[in-house]
C-alpha positions as CSV (number, residue, x, y, z in Angstrom):
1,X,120.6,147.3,113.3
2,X,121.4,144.4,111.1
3,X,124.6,142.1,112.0
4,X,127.7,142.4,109.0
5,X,127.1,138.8,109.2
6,X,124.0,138.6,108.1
7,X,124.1,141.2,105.1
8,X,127.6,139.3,103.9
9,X,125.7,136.2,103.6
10,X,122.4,137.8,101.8
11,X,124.6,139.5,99.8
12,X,127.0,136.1,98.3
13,X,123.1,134.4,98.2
14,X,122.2,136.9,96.3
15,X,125.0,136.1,93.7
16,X,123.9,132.3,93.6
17,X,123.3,131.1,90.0
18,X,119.5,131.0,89.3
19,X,118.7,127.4,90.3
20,X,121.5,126.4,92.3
21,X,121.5,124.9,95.6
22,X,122.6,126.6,98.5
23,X,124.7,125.1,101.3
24,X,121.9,124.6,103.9
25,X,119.1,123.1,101.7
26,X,119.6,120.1,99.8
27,X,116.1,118.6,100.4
28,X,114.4,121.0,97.4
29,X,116.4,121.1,94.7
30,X,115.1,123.4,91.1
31,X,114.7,119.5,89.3
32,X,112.4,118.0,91.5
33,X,109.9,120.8,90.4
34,X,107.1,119.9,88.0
35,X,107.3,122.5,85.2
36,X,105.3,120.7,82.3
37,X,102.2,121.6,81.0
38,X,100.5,119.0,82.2
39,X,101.5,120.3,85.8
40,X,98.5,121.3,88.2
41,X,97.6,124.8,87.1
42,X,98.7,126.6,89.9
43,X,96.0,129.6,89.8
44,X,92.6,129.1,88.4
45,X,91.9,131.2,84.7
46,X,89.0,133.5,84.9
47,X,86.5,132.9,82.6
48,X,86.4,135.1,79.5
49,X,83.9,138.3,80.2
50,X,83.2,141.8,79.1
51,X,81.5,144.3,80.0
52,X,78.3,143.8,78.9
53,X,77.9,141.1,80.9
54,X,76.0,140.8,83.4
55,X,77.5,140.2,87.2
56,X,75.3,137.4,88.1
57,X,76.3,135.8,85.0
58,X,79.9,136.6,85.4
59,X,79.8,135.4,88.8
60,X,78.1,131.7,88.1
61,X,80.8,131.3,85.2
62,X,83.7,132.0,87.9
63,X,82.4,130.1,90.5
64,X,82.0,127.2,88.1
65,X,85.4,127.8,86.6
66,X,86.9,127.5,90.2
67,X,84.7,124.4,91.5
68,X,85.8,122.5,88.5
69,X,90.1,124.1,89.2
70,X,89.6,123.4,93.0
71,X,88.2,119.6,92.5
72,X,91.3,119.2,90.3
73,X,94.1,120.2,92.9
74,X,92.3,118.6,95.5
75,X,92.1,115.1,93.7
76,X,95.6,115.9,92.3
77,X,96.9,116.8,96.2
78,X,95.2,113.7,97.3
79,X,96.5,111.8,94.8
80,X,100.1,112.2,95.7
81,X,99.7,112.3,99.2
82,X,100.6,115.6,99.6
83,X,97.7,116.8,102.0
84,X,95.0,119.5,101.2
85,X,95.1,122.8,99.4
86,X,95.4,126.0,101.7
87,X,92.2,127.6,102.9
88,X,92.9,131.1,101.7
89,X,92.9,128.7,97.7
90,X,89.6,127.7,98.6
91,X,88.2,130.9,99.1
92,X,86.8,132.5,95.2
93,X,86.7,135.7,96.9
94,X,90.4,135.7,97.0
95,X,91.0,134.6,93.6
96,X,88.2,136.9,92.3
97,X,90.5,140.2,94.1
98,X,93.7,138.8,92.2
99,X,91.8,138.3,89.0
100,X,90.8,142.3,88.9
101,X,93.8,143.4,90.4
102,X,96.3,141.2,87.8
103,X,94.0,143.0,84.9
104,X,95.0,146.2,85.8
105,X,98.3,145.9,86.8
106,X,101.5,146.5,84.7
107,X,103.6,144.3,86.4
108,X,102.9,141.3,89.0
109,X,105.7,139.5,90.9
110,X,104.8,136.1,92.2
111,X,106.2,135.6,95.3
112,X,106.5,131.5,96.5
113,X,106.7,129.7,99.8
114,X,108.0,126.3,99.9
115,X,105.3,125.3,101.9
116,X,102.9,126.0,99.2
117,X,101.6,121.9,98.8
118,X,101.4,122.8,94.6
119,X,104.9,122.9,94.0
């Protein structure tokens, strides 16, 4: 199983104040995060559609939607040194399986890795 150790620490993590630093990591802190508007969108919109649209159609305005969200966080990532954008980002078909999934669902829970070069 699991050390005490370990589960002792998760849990008094787990009671940080939302935000706070914790011991080991002072080189991200909640501040240095860009949370404006004017911040890089971090997931590309889908176009508006219904259903009476048809899927070549709905596919050109997505793929045009993306091209023109892609070129943005590229020349934004470029911009301030901070490398290129992940290749899973630069894939539509991924976007296009969150899009349908996101409609349908109740609830989603964004999960973030410091790694991620948008933050």
């Amino acid at each position: 199983g699991e050390a005490t150790y370990d589960v002792e620490r998760r849990v008094r993590d787990a009671r940080r104040a939302l935000c706070s630093d914790p011991p080991a990591f002072d080189e991200m802190r909640c501040a240095d995060f860009d949370l404006t508007r004017g911040a890089v969108t971090l997931m590309p919109a889908r176009p508006k559609w219904d259903y009476e649209l048809k899927r070549g159609k709905l596919h050109s305005r997505e793929r045009k939607a993306f091209v023109r969200w892609i070129a943005g966080v590229k020349a934004r990532l470029r911009e301030e040194g901070k490398g290129y954008a992940p290749a899973f980002e630069q894939n539509i078909e991924v976007w296009r399986q969150l899009w349908r999934v996101l409609e349908r669902a109740d609830v989603a829970v964004l999960v973030v890795d410091a790694r991620h070069p948008l933050l």
